[in-house]
C-alpha positions in Angstrom: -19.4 31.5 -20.3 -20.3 31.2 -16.7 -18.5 32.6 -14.3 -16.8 30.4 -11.5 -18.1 32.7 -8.6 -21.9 31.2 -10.4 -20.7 27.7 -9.9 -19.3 28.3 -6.8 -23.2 29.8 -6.0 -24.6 26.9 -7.4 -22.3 24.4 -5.8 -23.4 25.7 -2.4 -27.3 25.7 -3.5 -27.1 22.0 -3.9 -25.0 21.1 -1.3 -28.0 23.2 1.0 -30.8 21.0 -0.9 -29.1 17.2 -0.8 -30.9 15.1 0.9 -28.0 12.7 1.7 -26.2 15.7 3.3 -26.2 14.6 6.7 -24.4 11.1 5.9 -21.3 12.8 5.1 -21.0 13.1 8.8 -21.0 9.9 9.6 -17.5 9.3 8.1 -14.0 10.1 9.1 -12.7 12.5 6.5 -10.3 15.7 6.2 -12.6 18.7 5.9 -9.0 20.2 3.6 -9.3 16.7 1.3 -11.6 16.3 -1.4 -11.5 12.6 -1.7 -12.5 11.2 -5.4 -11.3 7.6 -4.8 -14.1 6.0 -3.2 -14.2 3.8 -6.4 -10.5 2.2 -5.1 -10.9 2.4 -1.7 -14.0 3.8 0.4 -13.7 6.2 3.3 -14.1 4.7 6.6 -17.0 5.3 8.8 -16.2 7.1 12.1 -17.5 4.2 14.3 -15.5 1.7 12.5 -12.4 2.6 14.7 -14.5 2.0 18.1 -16.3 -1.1 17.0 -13.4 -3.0 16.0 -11.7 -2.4 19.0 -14.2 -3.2 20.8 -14.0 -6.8 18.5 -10.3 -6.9 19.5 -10.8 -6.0 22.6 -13.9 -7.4 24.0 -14.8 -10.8 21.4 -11.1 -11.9 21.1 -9.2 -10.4 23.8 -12.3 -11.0 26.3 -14.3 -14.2 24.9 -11.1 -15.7 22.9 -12.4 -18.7 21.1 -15.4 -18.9 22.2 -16.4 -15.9 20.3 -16.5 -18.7 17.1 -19.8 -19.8 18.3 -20.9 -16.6 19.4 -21.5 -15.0 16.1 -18.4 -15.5 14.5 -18.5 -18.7 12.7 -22.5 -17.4 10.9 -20.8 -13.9 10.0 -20.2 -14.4 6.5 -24.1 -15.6 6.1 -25.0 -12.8 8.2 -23.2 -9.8 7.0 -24.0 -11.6 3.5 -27.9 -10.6 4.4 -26.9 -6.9 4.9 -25.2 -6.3 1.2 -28.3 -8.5 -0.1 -30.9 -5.2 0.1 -28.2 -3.3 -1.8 -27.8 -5.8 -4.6 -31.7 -6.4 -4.8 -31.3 -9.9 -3.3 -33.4 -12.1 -1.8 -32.5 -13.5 1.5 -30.1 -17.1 1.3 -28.1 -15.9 -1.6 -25.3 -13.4 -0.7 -22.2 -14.8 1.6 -19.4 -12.8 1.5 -16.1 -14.7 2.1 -12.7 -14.7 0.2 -12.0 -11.8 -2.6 -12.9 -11.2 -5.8 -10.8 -13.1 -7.5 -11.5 -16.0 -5.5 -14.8 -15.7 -5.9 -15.0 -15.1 -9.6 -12.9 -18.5 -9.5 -15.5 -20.5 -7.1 -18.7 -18.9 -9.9 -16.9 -19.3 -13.2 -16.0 -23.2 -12.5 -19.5 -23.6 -11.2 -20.9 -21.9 -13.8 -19.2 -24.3 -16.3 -20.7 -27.7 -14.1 -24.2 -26.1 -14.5 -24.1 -25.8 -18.1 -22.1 -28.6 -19.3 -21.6 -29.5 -23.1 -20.5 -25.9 -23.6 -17.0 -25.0 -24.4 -17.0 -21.6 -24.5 -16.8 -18.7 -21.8 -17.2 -15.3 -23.0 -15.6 -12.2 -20.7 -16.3 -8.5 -21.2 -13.6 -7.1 -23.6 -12.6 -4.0 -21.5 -12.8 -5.8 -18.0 -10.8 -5.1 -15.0 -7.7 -7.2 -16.0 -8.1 -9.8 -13.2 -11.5 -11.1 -14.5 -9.9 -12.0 -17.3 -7.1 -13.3 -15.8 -9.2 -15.6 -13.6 -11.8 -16.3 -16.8 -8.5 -18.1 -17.8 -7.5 -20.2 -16.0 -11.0 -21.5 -15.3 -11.1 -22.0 -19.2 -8.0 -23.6 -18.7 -8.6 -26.2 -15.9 -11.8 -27.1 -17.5 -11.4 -27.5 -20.9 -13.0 -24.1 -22.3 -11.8 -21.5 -24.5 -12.3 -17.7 -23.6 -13.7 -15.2 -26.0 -13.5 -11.6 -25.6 -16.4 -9.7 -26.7 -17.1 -5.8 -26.1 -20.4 -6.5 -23.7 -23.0 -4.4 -25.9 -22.1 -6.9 -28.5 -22.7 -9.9 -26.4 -26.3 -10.2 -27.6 -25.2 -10.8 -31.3 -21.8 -13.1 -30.5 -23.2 -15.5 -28.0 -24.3 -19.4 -29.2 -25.2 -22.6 -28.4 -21.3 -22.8 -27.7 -21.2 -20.7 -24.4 -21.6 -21.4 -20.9 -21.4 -18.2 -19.4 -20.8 -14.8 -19.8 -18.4 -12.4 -17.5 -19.2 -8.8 -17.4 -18.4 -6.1 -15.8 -21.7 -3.8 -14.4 -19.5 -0.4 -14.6 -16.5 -0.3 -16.9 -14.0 0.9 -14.5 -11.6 3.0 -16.6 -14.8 5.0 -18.8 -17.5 4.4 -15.4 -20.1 3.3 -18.5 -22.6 1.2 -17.0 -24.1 -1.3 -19.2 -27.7 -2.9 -19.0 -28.0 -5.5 -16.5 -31.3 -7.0 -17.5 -30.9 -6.8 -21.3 -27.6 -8.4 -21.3 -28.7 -11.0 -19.2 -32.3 -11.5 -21.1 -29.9 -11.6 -24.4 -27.7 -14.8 -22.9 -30.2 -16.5 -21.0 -31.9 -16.6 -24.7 -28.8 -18.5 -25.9 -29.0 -20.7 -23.3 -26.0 -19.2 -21.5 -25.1 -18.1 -18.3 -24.9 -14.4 -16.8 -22.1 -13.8 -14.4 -21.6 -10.4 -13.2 -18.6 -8.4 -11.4 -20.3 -5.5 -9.1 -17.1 -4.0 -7.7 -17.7 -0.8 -9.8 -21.6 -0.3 -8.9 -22.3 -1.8 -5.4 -23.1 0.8 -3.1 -23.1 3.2 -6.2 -26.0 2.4 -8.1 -29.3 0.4 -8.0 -27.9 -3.3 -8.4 -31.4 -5.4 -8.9 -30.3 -9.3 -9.3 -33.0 -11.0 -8.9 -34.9 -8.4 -10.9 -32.8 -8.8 -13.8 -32.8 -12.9 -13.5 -28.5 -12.8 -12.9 -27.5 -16.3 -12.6 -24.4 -15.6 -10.6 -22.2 -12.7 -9.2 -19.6 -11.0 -7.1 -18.3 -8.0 -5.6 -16.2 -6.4 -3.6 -17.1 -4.2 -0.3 -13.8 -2.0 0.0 -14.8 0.3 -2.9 -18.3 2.3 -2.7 -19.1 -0.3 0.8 -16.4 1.1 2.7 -15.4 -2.2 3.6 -11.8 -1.1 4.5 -8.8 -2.2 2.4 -8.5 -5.8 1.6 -12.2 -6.4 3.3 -14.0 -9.8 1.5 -16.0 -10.1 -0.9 -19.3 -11.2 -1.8 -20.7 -14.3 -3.6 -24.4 -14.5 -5.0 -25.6 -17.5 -6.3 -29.5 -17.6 -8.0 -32.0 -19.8 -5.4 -32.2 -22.0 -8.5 -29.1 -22.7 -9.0 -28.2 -23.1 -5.1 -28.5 -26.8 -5.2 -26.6 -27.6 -7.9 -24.1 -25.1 -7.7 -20.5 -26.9 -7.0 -17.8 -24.6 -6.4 -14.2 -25.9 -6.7 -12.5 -25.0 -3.6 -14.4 -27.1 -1.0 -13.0 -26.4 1.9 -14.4 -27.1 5.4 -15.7 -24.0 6.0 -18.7 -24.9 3.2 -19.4 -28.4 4.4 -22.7 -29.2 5.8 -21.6 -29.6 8.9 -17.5 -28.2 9.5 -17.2 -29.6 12.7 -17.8 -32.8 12.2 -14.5 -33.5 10.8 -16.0 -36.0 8.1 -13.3 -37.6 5.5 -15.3 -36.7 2.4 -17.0 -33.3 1.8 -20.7 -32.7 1.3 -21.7 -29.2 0.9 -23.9 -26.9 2.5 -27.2 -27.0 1.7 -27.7 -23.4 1.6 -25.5 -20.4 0.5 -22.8 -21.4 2.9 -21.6 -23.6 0.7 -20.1 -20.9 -1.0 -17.1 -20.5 1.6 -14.0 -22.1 1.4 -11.8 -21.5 4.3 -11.4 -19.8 7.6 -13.6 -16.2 7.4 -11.1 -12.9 8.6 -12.5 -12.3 11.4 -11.5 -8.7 11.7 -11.8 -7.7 8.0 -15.6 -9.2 8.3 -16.6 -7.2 11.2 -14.9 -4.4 10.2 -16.7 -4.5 7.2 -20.4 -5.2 9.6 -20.1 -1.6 11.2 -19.6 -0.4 7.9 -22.6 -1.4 6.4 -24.8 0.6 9.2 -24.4 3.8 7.0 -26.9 2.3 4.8 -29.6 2.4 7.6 -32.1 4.1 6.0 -30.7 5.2 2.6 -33.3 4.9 0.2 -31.6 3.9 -2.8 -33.3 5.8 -5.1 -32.3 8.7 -3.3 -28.7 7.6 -3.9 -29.0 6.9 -7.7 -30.4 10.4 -8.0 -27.6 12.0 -6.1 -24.8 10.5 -7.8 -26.1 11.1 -11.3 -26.2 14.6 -10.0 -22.8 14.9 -8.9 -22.1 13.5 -12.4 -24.2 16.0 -14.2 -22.6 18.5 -11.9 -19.2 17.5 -13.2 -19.8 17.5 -16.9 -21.1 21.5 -16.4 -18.2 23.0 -14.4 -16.0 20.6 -17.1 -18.0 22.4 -20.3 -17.0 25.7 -18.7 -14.0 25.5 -17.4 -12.0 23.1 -19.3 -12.0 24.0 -22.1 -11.5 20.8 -25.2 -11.4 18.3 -22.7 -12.2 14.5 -24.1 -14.7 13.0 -21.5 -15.9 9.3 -22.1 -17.8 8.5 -19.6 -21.6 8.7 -21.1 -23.7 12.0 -20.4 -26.7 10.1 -19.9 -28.2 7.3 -17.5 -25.8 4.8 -18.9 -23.2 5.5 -16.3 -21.9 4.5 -12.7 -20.4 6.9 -10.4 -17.1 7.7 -12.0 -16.5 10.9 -14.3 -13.2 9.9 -16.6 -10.9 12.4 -18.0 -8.3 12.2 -20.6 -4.9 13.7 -19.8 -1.7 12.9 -22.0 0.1 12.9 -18.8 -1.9 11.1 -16.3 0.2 10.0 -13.5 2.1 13.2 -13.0 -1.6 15.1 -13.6 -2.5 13.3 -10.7 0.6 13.5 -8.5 -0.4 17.6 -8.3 -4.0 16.8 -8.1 -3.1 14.8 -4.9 -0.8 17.5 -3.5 -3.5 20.4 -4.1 -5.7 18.2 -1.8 -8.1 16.5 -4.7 -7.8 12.8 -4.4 -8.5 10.7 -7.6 -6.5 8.2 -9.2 -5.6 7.4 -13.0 -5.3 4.8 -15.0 -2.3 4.2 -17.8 -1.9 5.4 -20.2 -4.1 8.7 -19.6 -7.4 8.5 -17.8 -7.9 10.2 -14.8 -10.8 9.0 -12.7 -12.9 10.7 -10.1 -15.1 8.3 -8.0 -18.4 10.3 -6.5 -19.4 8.5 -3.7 -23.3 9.9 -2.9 -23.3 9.2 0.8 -19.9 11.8 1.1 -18.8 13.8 -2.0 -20.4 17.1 -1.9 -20.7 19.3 -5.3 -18.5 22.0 -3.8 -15.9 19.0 -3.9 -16.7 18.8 -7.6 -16.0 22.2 -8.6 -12.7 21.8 -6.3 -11.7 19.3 -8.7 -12.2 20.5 -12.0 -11.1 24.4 -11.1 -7.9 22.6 -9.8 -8.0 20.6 -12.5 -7.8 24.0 -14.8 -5.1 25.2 -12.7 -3.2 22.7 -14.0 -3.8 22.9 -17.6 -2.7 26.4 -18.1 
C-alpha cells in the first residue's frame, strides 16, 4: 500500500505541472475550503463582484433605461455567442434566456411540431427529475406519451413512433457520460429527434453539437459556467431547424420586431426567437464577466485535466478507502464528478462540510464530488478522500 506522505508527494508534483494552474487565481475562493460542488453551483470569478457593480452602478443607476438599447436588449444573443465555442456551436444558434426547465419546455414542444405524426417522446431513465417532469407535461399538452428508456438502450427501443429523445450528456448522480454522437446517429436513424440536457458537462467536458449533428439542446451556466446562482440558461437550436422551430411561449421578447407592439406574433427570424420574456438583466451580465475565464482555455487542456483529477481520485480512493463501491466509470466514459456510496449520506456529508471539504449527496447514499478543472487542485483531492477515511474509521 502506498503511503499517504507518497500521495501527498504526488499531489504536490501535479499541482507543480498543471497547466490550468494559474486560473485558479482568477476566482474568489477560501484557501481553508476545498470546494467539490462546482457541479451545483460554480465558484464565482473575482471580477464578477466589480463588474456587476459597475452594471448597477454605472448602466442602471447612471444610463437607467436607456441602457436597453445600449447592449442590454441583444445580451441574450450576445452572451449566447460566448457559451457557443464551449458547446462546439456555430454562430446564430445559442441564446441564453429563461432556465432549464423553461427551456427544455420551449425544445421539447418544438421538437414535437417538427416531427409531427409521432406520438412518442422518449427521456433518459436516470435523468435529473425535472426533465422528466417537464417531458411530461409536454407529452401531456400535446398528445404524446413518454417512455423511459436507460440512454445506452435508446438505439435498440426507438421507432418510427418517436419524435424525440431527452437525454442527459452526464448522469448526474454516477457523473457517466454517455456518447453524444452515437446516440444521436442511433435516433436520427429512426427518424427521431436528439434533444440534449448539458447542465452536467458544459464547461466540464468537450460538448461538440454541431459535430455530433444534435438537433436541439440546453444548459444551464450556474454549474461548471460559474454563472452565479439562478443565472439563465441556454437554448441551442440546429441552423436547420431554425426556421421551422416554433416554441410555445411566444412572448414579445422573440418577435421579429418587440417594439413594434404588433397584435399578432411573428417570430424572429434568427435564434432570438428562442426568448420569451423580459431577459434578467443582472443575472445575464453577471453571468458575461463570468465567461471571461474561458479566454484562452484550450479545451483539450481542460478535458485532460479533469480526467486527471478523476484518475487522481480513484488512486488515493484504492488506497485509502478501503471497499469503497465507486460508480462512476474508470474510463473515458465519464464527466467531472467522482460518486461514492455511503449508507449514510447526508450526515457523511454534514462532517465533510464541517472539516472544510465541500461536496454534496444525493438520497439515498451517493456522495458527489464535482472537479471543476479551471480551480480544483489534486492536493484538494487527496483532502477529500483522507477526510473522507477519517470518517469511516
Amino acid at each position: 500500500m502506498v503511503a499517504v506522505t507518497d500521495l501527498v508527494a504526488e499531489a504536490a508534483a501535479l499541482d507543480a505541472a498543471d497547466p490550468l494552474a494559474h486560473k485558479r487565481n482568477e476566482f474568489d475562493l477560501d484557501a481553508d475550503i476545498a470546494y467539490f460542488d462546482g457541479n451545483s453551483l460554480g465558484a464565482p470569478p473575482k471580477h464578477v463582484a466589480e463588474r456587476l457593480a459597475a452594471v448597477v452602478r454605472e448602466q442602471w443607476g447612471g444610463r437607467l433605461i436607456r441602457s436597453w438599447s445600449e447592449g442590454w436588449w441583444e445580451a441574450p444573443v450576445r452572451v449566447g455567442e460566448r457559451i457557443a465555442p464551449l458547446v462546439g456551436a456555430a454562430p446564430g444558434q445559442i441564446v441564453v434566456a429563461d432556465s432549464t426547465s423553461v427551456d427544455l419546455f420551449k425544445a421539447l414542444i418544438a421538437a414535437t411540431r417538427l416531427n409531427p405524426g409521432r406520438d412518442e417522446i422518449l427521456v433518459d431513465a436516470d435523468t435529473f427529475p425535472t426533465d422528466g417532469y417537464i417531458a411530461d407535461e409536454a407529452a401531456r399538452l400535446t398528445g404524446r406519451t413518454v417512455r423511459r428508456v436507460v440512454a445506452e438502450d435508446m438505439p435498440a427501443q426507438v421507432s418510427e413512433r418517436t419524435a424525440v429523445a431527452l437525454i442527459n450528456h452526464v448522469d448526474y448522480v454516477t457523473g457517466r457520460a454517455h456518447d453524444m454522437a452515437t446516440l444521436t446517429a442511433a435516433l436520427h436513424g429512426a427518424g427521431a429527434l436528439a434533444l440534449w440536457d448539458l447542465c452536467h458537462s458544459v464547461g466540464a467536458l468537450p460538448v461538440e453539437l454541431d459535430g455530433a449533428g444534435v438537433d436541439l439542446a440546453v444548459g444551464c451556466t450556474y454549474k461548471f459556467l460559474n454563472g452565479g446562482p439562478g443565472s439563465p440558461a441556454f437554448l441551442y437550436v440546429a441552423t436547420k431547424w431554425l426556421d421551422r422551430f416554433e416554441q410555445p411561449l411566444a412572448g414579445w421578447a422573440g418577435d421579429r420586431d418587440p417594439f413594434a407592439m404588433r397584435g399578432a406574433y411573428e417570430a424572429h427570424a434568427g435564434i432570438a426567437r428562442g426568448r420569451a420574456g423580459t431577459p434578467d438583466i443582472l443575472s445575464l451580465l453577471a453571468l458575461d464577466a463570468a465567461l471571461d475565464v474561458w479566454d484562452g482555455v484550450d479545451r483539450g487542456l481542460l478535458r485532460e485535466k479533469g480526467l486527471a483529477l478523476g484518475g487522481f481520485f480513484f488512486r488515493c480512493a484504492d488506497e485509502l478507502l478501503d471497499g469503497a463501491t465507486i460508480p462512476t466509470p474508470r474510463g473515458e466514459d465519464r464527466g467531472h464528478q467522482i460518486s461514492v456510496i455511503d449508507d449514510d449520506a447526508a450526515k457523511t456529508m454534514a462532517a465533510l462540510i464541517d472539516r472544510g471539504v465541500i461536496g454534496d449527496f444525493r438520497p439515498p447514499n451517493v456522495l458527489r464530488f464535482g472537479l471543476a478543472p479551471l480551480y480544483t487542485t489534486y492536493g484538494e483531492v487527496l483532502r477529500a478522500v483522507t477526510t473522507l477515511r477519517e470518517l469511516r474509521k
